[in-house]
MIKEFI-854040 format. One line per 3 residues: number of its first residue (from 1); their letters; for each residue x, y, z of C-alpha. Coordinates in nm, 3 decimals, padded with zeros to 5 digits, always signed. Each point is the difference from the previous one (the first is absolute). Layout:
<rs>
NUM	A	X/Y/Z; ...
</rs>
This chain:
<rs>
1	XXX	+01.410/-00.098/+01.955; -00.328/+00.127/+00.165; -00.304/-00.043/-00.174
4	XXX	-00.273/+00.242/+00.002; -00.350/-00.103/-00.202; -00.222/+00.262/-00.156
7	XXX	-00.279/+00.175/+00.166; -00.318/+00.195/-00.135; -00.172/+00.309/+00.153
10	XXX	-00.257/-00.179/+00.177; +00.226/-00.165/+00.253; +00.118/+00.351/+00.125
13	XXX	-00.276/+00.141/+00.199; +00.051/-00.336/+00.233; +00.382/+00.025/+00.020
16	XXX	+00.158/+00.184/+00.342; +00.305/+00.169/+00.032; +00.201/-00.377/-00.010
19	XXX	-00.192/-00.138/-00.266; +00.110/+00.316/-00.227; +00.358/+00.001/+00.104
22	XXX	+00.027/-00.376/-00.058; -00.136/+00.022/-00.374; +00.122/+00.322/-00.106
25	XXX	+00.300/+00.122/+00.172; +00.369/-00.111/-00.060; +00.131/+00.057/+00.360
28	XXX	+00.364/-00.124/-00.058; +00.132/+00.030/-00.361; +00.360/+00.040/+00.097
31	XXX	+00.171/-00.271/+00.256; +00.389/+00.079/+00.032; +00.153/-00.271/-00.213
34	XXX	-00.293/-00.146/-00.176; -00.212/-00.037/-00.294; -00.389/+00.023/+00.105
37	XXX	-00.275/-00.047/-00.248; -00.391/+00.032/+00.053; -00.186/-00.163/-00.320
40	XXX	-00.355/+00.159/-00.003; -00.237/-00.137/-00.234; -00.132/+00.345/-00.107
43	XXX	+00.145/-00.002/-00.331; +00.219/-00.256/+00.093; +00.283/+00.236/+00.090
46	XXX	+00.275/-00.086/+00.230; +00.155/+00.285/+00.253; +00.262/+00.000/+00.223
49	XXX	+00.357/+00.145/+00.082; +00.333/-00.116/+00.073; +00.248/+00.182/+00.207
52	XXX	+00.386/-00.149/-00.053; +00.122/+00.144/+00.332; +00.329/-00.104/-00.105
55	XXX	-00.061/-00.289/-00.150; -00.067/-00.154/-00.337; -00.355/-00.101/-00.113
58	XXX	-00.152/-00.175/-00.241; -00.307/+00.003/-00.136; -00.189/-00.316/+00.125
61	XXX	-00.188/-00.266/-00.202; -00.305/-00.040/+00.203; -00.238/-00.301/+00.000
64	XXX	-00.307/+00.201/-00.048; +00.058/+00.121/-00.341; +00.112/-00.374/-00.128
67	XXX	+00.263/+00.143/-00.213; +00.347/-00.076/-00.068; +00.112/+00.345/+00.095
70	XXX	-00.171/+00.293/+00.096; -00.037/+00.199/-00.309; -00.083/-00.285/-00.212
73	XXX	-00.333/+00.130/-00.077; +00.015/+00.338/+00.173; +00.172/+00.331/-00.058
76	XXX	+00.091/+00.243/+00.346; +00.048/+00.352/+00.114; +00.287/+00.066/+00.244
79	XXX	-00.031/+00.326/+00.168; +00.320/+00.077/+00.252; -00.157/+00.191/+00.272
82	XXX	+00.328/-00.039/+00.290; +00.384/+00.079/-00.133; +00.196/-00.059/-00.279
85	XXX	-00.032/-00.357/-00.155; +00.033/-00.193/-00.241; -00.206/-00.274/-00.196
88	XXX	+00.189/-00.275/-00.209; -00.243/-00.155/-00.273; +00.135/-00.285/-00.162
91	XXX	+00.382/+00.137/+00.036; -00.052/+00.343/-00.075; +00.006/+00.242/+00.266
94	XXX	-00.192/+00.246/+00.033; +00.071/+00.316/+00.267; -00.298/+00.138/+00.199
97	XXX	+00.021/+00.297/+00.194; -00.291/+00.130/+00.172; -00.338/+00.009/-00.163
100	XXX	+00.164/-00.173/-00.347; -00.234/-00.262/-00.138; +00.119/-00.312/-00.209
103	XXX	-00.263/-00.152/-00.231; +00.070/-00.408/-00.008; -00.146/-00.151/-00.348
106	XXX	-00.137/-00.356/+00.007; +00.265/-00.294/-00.037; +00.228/+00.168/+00.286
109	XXX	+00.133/-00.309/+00.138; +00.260/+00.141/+00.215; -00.088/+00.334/+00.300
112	XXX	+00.210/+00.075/+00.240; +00.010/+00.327/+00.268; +00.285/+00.126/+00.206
115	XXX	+00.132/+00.339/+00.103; +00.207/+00.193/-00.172; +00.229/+00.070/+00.272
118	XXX	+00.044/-00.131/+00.345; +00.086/+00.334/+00.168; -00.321/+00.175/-00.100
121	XXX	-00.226/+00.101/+00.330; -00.282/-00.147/-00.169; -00.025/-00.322/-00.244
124	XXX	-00.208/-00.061/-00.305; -00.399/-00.058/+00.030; -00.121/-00.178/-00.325
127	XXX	-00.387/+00.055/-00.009; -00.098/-00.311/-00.223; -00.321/+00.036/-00.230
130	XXX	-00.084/-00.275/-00.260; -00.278/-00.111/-00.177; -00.044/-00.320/-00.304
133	XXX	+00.151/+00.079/-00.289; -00.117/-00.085/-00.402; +00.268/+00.169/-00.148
136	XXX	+00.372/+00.061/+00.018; +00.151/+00.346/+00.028; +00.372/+00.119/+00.111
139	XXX	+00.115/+00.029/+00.338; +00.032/+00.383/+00.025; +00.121/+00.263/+00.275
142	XXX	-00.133/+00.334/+00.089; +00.229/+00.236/+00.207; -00.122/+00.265/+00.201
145	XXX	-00.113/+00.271/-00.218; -00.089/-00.201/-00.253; -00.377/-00.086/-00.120
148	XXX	-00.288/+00.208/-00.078; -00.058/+00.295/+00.297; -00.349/+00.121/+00.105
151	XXX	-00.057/+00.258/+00.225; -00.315/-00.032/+00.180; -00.247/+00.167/+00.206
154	XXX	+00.015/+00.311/+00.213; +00.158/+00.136/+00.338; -00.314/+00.196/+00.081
157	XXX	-00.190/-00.373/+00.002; +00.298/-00.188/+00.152; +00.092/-00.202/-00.242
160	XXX	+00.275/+00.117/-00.227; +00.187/-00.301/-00.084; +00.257/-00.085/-00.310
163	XXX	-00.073/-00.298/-00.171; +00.280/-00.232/-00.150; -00.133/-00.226/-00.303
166	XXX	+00.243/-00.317/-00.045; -00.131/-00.284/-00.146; -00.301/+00.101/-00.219
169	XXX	-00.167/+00.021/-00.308; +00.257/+00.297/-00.114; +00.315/-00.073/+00.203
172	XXX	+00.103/-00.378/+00.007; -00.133/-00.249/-00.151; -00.165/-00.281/+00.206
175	XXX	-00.279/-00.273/-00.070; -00.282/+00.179/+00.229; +00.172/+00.129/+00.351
178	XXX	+00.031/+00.390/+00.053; +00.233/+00.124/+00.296; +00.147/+00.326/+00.094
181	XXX	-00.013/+00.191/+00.340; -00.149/+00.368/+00.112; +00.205/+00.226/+00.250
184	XXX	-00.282/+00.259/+00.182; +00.197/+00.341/+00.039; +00.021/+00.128/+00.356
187	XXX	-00.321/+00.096/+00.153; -00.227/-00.215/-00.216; -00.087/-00.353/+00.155
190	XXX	-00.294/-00.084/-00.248; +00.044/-00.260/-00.275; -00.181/-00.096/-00.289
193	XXX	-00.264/+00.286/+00.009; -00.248/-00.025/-00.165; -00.035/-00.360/+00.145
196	XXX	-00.142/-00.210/-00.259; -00.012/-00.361/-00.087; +00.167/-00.238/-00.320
199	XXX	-00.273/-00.308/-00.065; +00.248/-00.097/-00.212; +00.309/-00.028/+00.170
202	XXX	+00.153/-00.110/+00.381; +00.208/+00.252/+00.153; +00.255/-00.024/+00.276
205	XXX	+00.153/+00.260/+00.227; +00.387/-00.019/+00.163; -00.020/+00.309/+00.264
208	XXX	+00.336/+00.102/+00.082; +00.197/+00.301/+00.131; -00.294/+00.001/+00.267
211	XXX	+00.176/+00.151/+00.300; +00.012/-00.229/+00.307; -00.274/+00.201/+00.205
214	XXX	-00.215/+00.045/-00.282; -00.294/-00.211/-00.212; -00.183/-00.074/-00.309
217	XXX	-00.400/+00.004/+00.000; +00.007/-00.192/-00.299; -00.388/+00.014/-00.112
220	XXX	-00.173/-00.288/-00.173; -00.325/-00.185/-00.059; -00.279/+00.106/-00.256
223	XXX	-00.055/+00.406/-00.029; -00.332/-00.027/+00.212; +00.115/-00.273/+00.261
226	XXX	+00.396/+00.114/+00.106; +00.270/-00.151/+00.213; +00.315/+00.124/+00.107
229	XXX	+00.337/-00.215/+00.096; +00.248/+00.185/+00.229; +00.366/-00.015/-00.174
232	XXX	+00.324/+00.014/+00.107; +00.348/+00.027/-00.187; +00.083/-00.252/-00.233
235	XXX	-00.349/-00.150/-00.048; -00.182/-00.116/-00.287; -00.398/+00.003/-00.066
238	XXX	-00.181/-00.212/-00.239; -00.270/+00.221/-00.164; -00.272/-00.265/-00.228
241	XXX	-00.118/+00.185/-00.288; -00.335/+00.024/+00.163; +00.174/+00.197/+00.252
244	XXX	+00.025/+00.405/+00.062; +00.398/+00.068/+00.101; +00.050/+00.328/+00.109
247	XXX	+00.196/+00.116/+00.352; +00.100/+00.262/+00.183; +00.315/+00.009/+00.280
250	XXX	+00.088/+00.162/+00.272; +00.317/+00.129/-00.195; +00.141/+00.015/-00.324
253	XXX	+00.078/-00.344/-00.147; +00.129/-00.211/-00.323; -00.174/-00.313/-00.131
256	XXX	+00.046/-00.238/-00.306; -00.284/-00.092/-00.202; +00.013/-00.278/-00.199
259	XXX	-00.347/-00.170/-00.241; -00.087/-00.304/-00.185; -00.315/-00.121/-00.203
262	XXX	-00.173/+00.078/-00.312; +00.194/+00.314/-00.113; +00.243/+00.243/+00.043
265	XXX	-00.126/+00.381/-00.054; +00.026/+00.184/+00.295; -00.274/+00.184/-00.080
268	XXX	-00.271/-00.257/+00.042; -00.152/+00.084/+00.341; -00.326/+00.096/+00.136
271	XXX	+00.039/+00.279/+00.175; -00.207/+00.035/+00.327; -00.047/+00.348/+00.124
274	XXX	+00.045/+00.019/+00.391; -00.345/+00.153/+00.052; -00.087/-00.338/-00.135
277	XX	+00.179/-00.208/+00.232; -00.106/-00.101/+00.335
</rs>
């Protein structure tokens, strides 16, 4: 498990192009045949992937969270963002096509990923989001076209994107993480317009269906003092709650985003207009 310690604002203006990558970009969340994990101590959450690639995996115990198992005192998001899969929690199975989501209560003892068939051209990609835990709630699936829908934004601006609410505050229950993913339609390569901040709450993007020749300009940093990282497929970014998070690509694009802190209403955002922002 990687650790990553908090930052504040003030470090930014003296980070370069490394030191920004290092801190706040995920550059390998899926590794054929593994279980990675990246513990960052903004809000304590813990991200990471695991990709079966024909194999069986379990959910690891690591040392860093000096627990008996991993969801002792957590809860976690599963997002599948790769082929159809399937996610055993203590002996029940649960089948995950694409973009399904499986909400894992706290007391879990048992996780486990694998494909659901060997044949498929592509295997399963688990996108693993999980944050402490002070209450217990059911392990619950989502299939596609299930959860709340919001269609957002416009094509004249670039940015007309379908939103997909999972785990929330009106869809299932969890102690405090929120996770769903946004689809922008054809065209439109602008996400989360009007940019705006959460003091409240850490944030992390999963980019994905990001064709091979293409890239995120993932925008962060406070609304006067920005910084961009340069994304590829399959990457995540940590976004503080001090932080902007908007972006724009150089095509059409999916991500996952997935919150933990002091509440859950999606609503609570400061909104930054981008005459604002510089």
């Amino acid at each position: 498990m990687e650790q990553r310690y908090a930052t504040n604002p003030e470090q930014i203006p003296g980070f370069d192009t490394r030191d920004l990558r290092d801190r706040y970009l995920v550059e390998k969340v899926f590794v054929p045949g593994e279980v990675t994990a990246v513990y960052t101590h903004q809000d304590r959450i813990v991200l990471g992937g695991a990709e079966p690639a024909g194999r069986t995996l379990t959910l690891p115990v690591f040392e860093e969270l000096r627990s008996d198992f991993f969801l002792q005192r957590r809860e976690m998001g599963v997002l599948n963002v790769g082929g159809d899969g399937v996610v055993t929690v203590d002996g029940t199975a649960y089948q995950m096509p694409p973009t399904a989501c499986l909400y894992i209560g706290r007391g879990a003892h048992d996780v486990v990923f694998s494909d659901a068939r060997p044949d498929q051209d592509r295997g399963a990609q688990f996108y693993l989001f999980s944050a402490p835990a002070h209450a217990d709630y059911p392990t619950t699936l989502a299939l596609p076209g299930d959860g709340t829908v919001r269609e957002l934004g416009d094509q004249s601006t670039s940015n007309r994107r379908t939103l997909t609410q999972y785990i929330h505050e009106g869809g299932i229950r969890s102690c405090q993480v929120v996770m769903g993913f946004t689809r922008l339609h054809e065209g439109s390569m602008w996400n989360t317009m009007p940019a705006h901040t959460h003091d409240r709450r850490t944030e992390c993007y999963l980019y994905f269906d990001v064709p091979p020749d293409a890239r995120v300009f993932h925008i962060m940093g406070e609304p006067q003092r920005t910084r961009h990282l340069v994304v590829a497929d399959r990457q995540a970014v940590i976004s503080p709650s001090w932080s902007l998070h908007c972006g724009v690509g150089t095509a059409a694009y999916t991500f996952v985003w997935a919150m933990a802190g002091e509440n859950q209403f999606f609503d609570d955002m400061d909104a930054h207009p981008v005459t604002e922002i510089l």
